[in-house]
N, C-alpha and C positions, 0 to 999 in steps of 0.2 A: 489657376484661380480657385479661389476658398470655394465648395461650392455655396452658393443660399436657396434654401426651399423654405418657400411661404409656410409661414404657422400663423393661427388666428391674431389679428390686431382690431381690440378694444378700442373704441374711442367713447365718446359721452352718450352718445345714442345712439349706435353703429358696432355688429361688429360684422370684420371683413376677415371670411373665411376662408378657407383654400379652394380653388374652383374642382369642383370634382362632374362628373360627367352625369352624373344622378343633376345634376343642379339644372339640366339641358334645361327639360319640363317648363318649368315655373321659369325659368327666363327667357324662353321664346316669349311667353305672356305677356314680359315685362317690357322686352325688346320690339313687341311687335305695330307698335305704332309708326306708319311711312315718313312721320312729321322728324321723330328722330333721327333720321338720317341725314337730313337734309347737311347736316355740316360734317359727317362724319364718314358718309357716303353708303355704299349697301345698300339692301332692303332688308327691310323682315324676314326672318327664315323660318320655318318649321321645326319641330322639337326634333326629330331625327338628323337635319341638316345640322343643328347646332348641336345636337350630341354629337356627329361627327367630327364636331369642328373644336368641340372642347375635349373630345379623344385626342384629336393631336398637340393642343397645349397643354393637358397633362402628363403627354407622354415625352412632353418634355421637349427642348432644341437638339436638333442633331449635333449640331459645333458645342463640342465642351468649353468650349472657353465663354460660352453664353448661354443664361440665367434667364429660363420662361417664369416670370410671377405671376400668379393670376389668382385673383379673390373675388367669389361676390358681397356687393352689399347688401346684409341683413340688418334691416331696423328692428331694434330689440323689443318696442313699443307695440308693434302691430305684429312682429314671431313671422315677416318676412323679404322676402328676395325685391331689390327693390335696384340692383345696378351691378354694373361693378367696376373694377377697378385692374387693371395691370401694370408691371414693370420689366421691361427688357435691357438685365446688368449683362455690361461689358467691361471688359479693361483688368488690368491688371489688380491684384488684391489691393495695389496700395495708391491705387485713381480710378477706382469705378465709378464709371454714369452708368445711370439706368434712364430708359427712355421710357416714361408714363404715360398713360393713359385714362380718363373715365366715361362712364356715361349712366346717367341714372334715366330711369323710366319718366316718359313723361308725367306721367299722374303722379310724380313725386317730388316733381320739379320747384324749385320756387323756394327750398325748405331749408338750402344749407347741406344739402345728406352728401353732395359733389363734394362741395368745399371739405365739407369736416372726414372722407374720407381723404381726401388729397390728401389733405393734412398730416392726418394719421398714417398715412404711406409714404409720405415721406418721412417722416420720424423715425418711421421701422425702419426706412431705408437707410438712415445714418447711423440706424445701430450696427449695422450689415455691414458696415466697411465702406459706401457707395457716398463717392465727396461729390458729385454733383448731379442734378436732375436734370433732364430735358422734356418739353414736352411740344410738340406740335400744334396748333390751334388754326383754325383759318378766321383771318384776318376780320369775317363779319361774325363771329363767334363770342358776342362779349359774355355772355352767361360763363363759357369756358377762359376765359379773358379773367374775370373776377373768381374763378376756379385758382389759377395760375395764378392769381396774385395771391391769393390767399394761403396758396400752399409755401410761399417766397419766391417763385419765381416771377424773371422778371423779360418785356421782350426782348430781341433783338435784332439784328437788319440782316437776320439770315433766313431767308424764306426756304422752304424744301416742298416742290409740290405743289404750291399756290399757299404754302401756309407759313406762319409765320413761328420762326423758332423762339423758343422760349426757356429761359435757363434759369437756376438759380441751386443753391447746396443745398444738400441734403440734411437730415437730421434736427430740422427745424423745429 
């Protein structure tokens, strides 16, 4: 597999950076509301547990033939850290899915910042080579529901986990 390593993606009022382990800080902050989890699962963690935790997704996946992405969202408007976003590529160069993810802070909710980065991650991600998306959602998630539509995906009748899978191509 080609490799791909996250570089920064612009969008209209977002850009989504490469997640580096300096970022812990300011996104336990961001993360730490217990209201956010409720669909995502977890709890809040402290800036040391999540610098620990973003040590190992910059150090990347053990299995070379899979692709750790991982960016936070920065709002260009207010100069910060405000969610973030990732993608887990598999597959061969010439049929990669990446399986996506996001989550923006609550104080930031409401605003689009989800959607318009989805968006923008997927795009990079059909520059990348990556023909299709996947993303997980549970079933009473319509915030992330209107996420996944907006990035093109669309659902489907394959649940994994209690959650509902959700497909659609990349490079939107």
């Amino acid at each position: 597999m080609k490799p791909i390593t996250p570089d920064t993606i612009r969008t209209e009022r977002l850009l989504l950076l490469p997640l580096l382990v300096e970022h812990a800080k300011e996104m336990a902050a961001v993360l730490a509301d217990p209201e956010l989890h409720t669909y995502i699962g977890g709890a809040p963690v402290d800036p040391p547990a999540l610098r620990a935790r973003y040590e190992r997704l910059v150090a990347g996946s053990p299995d070379p033939a899979v692709a750790w992405c991982n960016w936070v969202i920065r709002l260009r408007d207010e100069a910060r850290l405000v969610g973030t976003v990732q993608a887990t590529v598999t597959g061969p160069d010439h049929e990669r899915v990446a399986e996506i993810a996001w989550v923006v802070g609550t104080q930031w909710q409401g605003r689009g910042i989800a959607g318009e980065a989805a968006r923008g991650l997927v795009a990079w991600l059909g520059r990348q080579g990556v023909r299709n998306v996947v993303a997980h959602i549970h079933p009473e998630h319509r915030a992330s529901a209107a996420v996944a539509t907006a990035a093109g995906l669309a659902p489907t009748d394959v649940r994994h986990e209690g959650e509902i899978r959700w497909m659609g191509p990349a490079g939107r």
